[in-house]
One Martini backbone bead per residue (centre of mass of N, CA, C, O) as a GRO file, in nm:
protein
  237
    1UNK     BB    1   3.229  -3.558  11.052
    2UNK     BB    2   3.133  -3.685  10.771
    3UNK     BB    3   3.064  -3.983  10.608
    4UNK     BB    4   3.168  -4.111  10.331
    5UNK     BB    5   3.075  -4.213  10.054
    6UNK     BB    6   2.991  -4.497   9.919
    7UNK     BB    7   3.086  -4.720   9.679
    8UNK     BB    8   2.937  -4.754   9.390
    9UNK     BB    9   2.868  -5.035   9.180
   10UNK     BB   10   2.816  -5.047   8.817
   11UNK     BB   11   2.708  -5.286   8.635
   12UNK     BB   12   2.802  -5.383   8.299
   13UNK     BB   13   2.545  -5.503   7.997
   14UNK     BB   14   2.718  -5.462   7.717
   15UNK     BB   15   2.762  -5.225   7.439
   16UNK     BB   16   2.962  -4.921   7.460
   17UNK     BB   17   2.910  -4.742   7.155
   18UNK     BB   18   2.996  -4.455   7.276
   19UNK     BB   19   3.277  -4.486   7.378
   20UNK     BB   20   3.433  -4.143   7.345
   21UNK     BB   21   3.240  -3.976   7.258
   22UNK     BB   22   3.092  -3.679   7.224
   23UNK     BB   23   2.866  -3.471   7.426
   24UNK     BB   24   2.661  -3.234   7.335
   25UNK     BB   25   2.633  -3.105   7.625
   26UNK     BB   26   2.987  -3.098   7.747
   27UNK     BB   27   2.960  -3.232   8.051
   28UNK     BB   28   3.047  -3.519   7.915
   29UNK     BB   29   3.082  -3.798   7.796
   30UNK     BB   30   3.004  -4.052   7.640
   31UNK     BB   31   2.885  -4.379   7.787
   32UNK     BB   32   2.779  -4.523   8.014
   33UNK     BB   33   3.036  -4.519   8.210
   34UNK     BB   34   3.056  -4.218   8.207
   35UNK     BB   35   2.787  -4.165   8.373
   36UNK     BB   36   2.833  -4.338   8.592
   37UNK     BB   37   3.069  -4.109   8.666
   38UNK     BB   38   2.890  -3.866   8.671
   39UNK     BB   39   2.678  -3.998   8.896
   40UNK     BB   40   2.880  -4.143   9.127
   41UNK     BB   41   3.003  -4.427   8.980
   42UNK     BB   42   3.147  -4.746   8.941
   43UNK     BB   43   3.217  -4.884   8.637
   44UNK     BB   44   3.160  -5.213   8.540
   45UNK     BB   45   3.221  -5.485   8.358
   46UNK     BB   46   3.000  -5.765   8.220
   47UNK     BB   47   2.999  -6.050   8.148
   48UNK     BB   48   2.958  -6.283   7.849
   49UNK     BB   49   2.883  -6.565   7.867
   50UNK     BB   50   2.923  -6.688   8.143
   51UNK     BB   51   2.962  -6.946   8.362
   52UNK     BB   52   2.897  -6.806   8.588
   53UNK     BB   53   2.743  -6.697   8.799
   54UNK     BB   54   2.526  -6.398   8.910
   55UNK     BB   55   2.608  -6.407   9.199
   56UNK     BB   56   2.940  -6.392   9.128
   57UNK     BB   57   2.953  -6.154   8.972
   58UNK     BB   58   2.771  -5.947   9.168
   59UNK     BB   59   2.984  -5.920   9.360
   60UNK     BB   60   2.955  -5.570   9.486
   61UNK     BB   61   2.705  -5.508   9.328
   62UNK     BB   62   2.443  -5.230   9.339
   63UNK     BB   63   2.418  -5.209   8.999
   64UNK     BB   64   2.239  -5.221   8.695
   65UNK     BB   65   2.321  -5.186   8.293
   66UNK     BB   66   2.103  -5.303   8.024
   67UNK     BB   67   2.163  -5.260   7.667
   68UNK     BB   68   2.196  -5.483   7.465
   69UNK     BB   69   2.120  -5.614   7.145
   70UNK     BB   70   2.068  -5.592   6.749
   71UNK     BB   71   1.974  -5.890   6.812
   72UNK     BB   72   1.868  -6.268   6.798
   73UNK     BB   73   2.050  -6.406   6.986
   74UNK     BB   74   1.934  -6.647   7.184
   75UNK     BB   75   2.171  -6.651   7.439
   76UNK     BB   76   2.201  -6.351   7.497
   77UNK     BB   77   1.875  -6.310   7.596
   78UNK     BB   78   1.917  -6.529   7.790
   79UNK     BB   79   2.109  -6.422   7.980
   80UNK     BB   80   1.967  -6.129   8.044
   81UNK     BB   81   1.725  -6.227   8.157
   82UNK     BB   82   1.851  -6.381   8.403
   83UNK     BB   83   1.953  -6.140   8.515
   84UNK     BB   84   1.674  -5.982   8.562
   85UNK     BB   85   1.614  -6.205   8.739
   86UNK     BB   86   1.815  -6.193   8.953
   87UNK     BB   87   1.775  -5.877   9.029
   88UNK     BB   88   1.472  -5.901   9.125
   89UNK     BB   89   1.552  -6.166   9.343
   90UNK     BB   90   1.760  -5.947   9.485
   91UNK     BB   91   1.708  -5.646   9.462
   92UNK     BB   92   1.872  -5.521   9.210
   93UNK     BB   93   1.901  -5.259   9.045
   94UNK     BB   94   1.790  -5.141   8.753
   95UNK     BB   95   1.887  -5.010   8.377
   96UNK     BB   96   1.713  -4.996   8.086
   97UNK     BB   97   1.872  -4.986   7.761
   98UNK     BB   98   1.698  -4.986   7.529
   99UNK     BB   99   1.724  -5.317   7.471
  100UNK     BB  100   1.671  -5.339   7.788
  101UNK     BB  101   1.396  -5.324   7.765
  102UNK     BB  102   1.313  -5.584   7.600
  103UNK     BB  103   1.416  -5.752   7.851
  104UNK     BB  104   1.266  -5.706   8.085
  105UNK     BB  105   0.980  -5.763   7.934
  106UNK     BB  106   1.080  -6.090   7.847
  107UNK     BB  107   1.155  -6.166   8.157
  108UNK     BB  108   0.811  -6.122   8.261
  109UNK     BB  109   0.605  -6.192   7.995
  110UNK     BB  110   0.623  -5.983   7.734
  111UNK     BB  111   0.592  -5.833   7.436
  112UNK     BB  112   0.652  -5.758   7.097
  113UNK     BB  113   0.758  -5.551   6.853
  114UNK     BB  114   0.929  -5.656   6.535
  115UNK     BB  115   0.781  -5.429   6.401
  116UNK     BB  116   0.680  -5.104   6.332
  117UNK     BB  117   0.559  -5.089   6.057
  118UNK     BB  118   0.410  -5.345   6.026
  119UNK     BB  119   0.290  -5.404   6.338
  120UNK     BB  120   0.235  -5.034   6.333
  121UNK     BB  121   0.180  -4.826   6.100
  122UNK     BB  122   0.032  -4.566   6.256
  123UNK     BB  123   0.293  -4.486   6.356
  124UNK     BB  124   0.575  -4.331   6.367
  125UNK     BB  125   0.906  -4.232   6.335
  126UNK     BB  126   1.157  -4.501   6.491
  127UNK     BB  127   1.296  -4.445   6.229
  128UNK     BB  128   1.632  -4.332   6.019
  129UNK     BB  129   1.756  -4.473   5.770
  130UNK     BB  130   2.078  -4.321   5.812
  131UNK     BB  131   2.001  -4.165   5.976
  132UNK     BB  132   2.148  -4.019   6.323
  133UNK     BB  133   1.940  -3.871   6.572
  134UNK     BB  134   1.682  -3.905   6.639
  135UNK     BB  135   1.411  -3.738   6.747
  136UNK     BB  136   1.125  -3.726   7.001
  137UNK     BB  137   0.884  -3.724   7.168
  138UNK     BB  138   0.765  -3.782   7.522
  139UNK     BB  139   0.557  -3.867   7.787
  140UNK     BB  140   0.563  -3.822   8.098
  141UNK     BB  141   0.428  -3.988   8.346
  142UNK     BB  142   0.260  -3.956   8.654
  143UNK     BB  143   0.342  -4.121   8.891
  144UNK     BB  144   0.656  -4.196   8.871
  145UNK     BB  145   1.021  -4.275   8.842
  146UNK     BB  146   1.067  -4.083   8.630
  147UNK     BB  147   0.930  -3.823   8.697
  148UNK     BB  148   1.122  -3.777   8.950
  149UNK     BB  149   1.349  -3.719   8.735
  150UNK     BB  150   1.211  -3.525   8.498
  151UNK     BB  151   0.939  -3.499   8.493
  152UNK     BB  152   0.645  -3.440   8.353
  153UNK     BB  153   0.565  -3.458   8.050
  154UNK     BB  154   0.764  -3.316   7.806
  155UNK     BB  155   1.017  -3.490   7.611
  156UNK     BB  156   1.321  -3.490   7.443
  157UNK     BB  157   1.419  -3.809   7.224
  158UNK     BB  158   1.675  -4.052   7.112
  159UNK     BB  159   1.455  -4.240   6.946
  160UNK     BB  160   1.573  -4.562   6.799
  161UNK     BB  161   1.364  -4.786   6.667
  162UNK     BB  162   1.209  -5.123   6.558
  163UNK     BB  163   1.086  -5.207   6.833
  164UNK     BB  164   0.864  -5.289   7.097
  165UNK     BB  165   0.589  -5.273   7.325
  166UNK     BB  166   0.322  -5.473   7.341
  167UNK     BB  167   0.312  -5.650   7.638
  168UNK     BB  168   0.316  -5.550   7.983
  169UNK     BB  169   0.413  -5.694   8.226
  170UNK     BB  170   0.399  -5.823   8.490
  171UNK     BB  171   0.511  -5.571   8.736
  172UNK     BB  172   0.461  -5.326   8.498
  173UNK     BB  173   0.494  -5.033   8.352
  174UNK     BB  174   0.423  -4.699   8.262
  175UNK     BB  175   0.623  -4.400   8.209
  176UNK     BB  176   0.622  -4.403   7.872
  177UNK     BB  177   0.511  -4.187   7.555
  178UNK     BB  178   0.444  -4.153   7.252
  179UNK     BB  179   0.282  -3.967   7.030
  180UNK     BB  180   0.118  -4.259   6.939
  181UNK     BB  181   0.154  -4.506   7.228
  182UNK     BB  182   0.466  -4.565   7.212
  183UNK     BB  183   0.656  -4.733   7.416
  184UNK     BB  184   0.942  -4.587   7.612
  185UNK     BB  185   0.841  -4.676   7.913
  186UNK     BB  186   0.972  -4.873   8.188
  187UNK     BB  187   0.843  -4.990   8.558
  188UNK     BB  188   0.819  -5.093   8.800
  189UNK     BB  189   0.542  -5.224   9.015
  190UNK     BB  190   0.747  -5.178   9.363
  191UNK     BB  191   0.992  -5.265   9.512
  192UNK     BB  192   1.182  -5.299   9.264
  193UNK     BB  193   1.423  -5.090   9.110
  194UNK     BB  194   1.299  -5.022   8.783
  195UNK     BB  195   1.415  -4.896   8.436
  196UNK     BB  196   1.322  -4.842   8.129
  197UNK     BB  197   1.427  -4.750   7.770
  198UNK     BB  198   1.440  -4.692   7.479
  199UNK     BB  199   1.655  -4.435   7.495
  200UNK     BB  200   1.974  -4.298   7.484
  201UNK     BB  201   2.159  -4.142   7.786
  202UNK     BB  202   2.470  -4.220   7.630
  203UNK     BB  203   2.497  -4.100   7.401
  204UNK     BB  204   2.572  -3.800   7.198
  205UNK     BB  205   2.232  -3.719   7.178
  206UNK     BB  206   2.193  -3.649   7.421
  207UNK     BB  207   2.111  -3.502   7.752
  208UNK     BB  208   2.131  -3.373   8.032
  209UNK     BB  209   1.865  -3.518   8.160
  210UNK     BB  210   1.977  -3.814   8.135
  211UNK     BB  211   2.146  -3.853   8.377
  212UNK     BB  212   1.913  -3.900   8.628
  213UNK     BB  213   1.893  -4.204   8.554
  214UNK     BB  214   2.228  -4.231   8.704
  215UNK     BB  215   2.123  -4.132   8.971
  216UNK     BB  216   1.903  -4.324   9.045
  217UNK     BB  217   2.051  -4.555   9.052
  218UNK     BB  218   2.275  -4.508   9.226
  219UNK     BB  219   2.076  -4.396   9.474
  220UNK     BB  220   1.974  -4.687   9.496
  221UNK     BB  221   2.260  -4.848   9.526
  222UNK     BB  222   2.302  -4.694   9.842
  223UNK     BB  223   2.040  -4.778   9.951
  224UNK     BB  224   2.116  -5.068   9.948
  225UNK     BB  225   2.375  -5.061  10.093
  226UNK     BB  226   2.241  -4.924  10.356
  227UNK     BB  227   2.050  -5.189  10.418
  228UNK     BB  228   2.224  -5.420  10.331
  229UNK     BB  229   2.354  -5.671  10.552
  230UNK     BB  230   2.544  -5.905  10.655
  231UNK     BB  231   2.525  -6.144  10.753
  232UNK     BB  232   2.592  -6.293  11.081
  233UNK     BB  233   2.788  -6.461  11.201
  234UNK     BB  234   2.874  -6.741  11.384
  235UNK     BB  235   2.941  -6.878  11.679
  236UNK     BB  236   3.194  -7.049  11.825
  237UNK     BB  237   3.184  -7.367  11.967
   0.00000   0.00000   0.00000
């Protein structure tokens, strides 16, 4: 008989924002929670703002998912940046949503553009408020762990952001661009499995193929709890 798969559990960082709405595509409910239930993780809320270290914190936990904030607090940025930081030095697979990616790539010395109208005028429009909804077209570059996941070549995204990628950190690559060459994914470039995203594939209008994101990480997070053995105690003397 085959040996059951292992509990993975993945920490949640950040406002579930789409939980309890229906998802477009009718498979699964909206939320980031719902997603990683639906790529068979469980998933976990974490402390945000907590005084406990964030070892002590992620003990048990498999994989994480940075969805970030809408906001310039100080604090929470510096915490986020934190965790992504704790996450690569102990190699715990990441998958950055939305505001998740601009902390991946501010937290390993990337720039940022805060302001895409203004700073990047020549842009498409990839804000439409007050309508919410927007999709439009990025091209999954091939040869890259998106690629793997989506596919590469052209696909519609959910994609509504103010800030992006202006200059990406050493150590991450692109994975994903808009037609007019703003960056919409970045992912790592080594041995750490880490992943962000500009947008939401937890939202009410993801799409079915959003789900592969939440499945990528999962079996990151499996491979990683199978390949990592706790030290073997000392022998008493």
């Amino acid at each position: 008989m085959a040996e059951p798969k292992p509990t993975i559990r993945i920490g949640i960082y950040g406002p579930d924002v789409a939980a309890g709405q229906k998802n477009s595509c009718n498979l699964w409910p909206a939320g980031v929670a719902a997603a990683v239930t639906a790529a068979e993780g469980v998933p976990t809320f974490l402390p945000e703002n907590s005084e406990t270290s964030w070892g002590e914190v992620l003990e048990g936990i498999h994989g994480v998912v940075v969805i970030g904030h809408d906001h310039n607090h100080r604090r929470s940025i510096t915490d986020a940046e934190a965790l992504v930081t704790w996450c690569h030095d102990h190699n715990v697979p990441l998958l950055g949503v939305d505001h998740g990616l601009l902390v991946l790539n501010t937290a390993h010395g990337g720039t940022l553009y805060n302001d895409l109208p203004r700073d990047l005028p020549e842009a498409l429009q990839h804000r439409h408020p007050p309508e919410r909804g927007l999709r439009h077209a990025i091209n999954v570059l091939p040869d890259t762990v998106l690629a793997d996941l989506y596919g590469e070549g052209e696909v519609v995204v959910n994609s509504e952001h103010r800030k992006a990628v202006c200059r990406v950190a050493r150590g991450l690559r692109v994975c994903a661009q808009a037609l007019d060459g703003v960056i919409e994914g970045i992912e790592s470039h080594g041995e750490w499995w880490a992943l962000a995203v500009q947008w939401n594939p937890a939202a009410a209008t993801a799409s079915g193929l959003d789900i592969q994101l939440f499945r990528g990480l999962v079996d990151a997070g499996r491979e990683r709890h199978l390949t990592v053995r706790p030290a073997p105690l000392l022998a008493a003397a």
